[in-house]
C-alpha positions as CSV (number, residue, x, y, z in Angstrom):
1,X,52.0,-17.4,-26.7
2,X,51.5,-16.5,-23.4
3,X,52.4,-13.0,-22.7
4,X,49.6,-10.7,-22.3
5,X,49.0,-6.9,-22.9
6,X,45.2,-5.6,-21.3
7,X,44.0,-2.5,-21.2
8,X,40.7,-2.2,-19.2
9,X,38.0,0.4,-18.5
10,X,38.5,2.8,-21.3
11,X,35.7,5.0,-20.9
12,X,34.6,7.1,-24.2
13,X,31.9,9.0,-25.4
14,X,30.8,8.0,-28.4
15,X,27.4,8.0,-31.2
16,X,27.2,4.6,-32.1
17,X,23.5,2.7,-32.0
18,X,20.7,1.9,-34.6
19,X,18.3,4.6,-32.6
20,X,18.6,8.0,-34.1
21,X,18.7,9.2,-30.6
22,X,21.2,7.5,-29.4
23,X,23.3,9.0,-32.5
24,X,22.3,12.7,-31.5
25,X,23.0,12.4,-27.9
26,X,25.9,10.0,-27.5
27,X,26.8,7.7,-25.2
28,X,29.4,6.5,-23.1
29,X,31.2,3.0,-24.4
30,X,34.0,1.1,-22.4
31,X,36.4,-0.8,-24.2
32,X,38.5,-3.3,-22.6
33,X,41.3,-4.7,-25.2
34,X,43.8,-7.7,-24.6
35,X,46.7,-8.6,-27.1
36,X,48.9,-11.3,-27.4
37,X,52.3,-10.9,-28.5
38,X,56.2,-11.4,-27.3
39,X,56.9,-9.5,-24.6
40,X,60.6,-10.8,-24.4
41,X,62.0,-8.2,-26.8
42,X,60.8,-5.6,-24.3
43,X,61.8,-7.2,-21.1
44,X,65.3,-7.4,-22.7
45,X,65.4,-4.2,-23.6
46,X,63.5,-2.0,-21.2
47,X,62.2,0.2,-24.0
48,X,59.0,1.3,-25.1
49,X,59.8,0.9,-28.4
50,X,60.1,-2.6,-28.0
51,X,56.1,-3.7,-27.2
52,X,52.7,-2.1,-27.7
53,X,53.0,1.4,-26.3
54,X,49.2,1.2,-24.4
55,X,48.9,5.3,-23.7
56,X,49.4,5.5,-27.5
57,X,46.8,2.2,-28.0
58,X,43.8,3.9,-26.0
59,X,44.0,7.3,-28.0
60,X,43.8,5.6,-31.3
61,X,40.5,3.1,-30.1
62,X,39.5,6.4,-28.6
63,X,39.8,7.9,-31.8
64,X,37.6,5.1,-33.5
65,X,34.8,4.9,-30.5
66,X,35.0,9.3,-30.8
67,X,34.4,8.8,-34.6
68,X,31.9,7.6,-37.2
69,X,29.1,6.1,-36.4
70,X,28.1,2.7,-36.6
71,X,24.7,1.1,-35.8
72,X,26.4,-2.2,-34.3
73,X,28.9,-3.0,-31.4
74,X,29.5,-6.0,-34.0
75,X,30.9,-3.4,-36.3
76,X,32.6,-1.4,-33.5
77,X,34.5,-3.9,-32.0
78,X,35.6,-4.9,-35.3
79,X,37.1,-1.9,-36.3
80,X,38.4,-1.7,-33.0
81,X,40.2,-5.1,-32.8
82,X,41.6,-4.0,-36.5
83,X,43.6,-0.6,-34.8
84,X,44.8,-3.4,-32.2
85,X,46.4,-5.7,-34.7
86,X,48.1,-3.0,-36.7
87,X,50.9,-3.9,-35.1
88,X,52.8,-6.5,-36.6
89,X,53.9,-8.0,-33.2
90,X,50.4,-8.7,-32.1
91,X,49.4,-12.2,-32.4
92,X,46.2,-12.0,-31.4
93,X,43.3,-9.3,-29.8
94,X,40.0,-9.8,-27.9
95,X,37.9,-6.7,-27.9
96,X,34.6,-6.4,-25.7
97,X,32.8,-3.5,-26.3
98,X,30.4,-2.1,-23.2
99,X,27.3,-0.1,-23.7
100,X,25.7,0.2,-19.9
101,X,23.5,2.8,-21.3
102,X,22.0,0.7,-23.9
103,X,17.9,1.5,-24.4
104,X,16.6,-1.4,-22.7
105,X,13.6,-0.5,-20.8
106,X,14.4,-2.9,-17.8
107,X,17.2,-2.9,-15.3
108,X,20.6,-5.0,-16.3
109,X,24.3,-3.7,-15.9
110,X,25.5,-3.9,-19.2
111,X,25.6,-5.2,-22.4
112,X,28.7,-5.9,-24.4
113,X,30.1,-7.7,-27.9
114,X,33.5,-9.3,-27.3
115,X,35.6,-10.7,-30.2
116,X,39.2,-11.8,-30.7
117,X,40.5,-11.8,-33.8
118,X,44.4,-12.9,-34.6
119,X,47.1,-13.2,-37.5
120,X,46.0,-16.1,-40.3
């Protein structure tokens, strides 16, 4: 399959991390999601209804990343690639996580988990 749904950038605050602070104060994640699936149907059509609606994608991972805690970005992205293939016409997701805030006591630009997960 090669057509191709990515949303990138989603910026949300969340209180994921094994610290205890980092569960009291929050952080900010950013998700980036890509799906595979037909995009034909939707071409055809011209009608939302007919692919992944995206504005209705990023509230539900924000819903995830917004709500209980996890220790991992393992676990998080996880959970995250599983509200991704919900929909049946999604063949496949890959999910990176970003935590630029991570407590690393040295300089670096981020750190992130990616994983892609599809239909068996």
């Amino acid at each position: 399959m090669t057509d191709r749904i990515a949303l990138t950038g989603l910026r949300i605050r969340g209180h994921h991390g094994v610290l205890p602070s980092e569960r009291r104060a929050g952080q900010d994640f950013v998700v980036d999601v890509s799906l595979d699936l037909d995009l034909a149907p939707a071409a055809l059509s011209d009608d939302v209804a007919d692919t992944v609606d995206y504005g209705e994608l990023a509230e539900a991972l924000a819903a995830v990343v917004r709500g209980e805690p996890v220790n991992l970005l393992e676990t998080l992205a996880s959970r995250l690639s599983d509200i991704c293939l919900a929909d049946a016409r999604v063949a496949a997701a890959t999910v990176t996580v970003h935590k630029p805030q991570a407590p690393i006591p040295l300089n670096f630009l981020d750190v992130s988990v990616t994983v892609r997960r599809g239909r068996s």
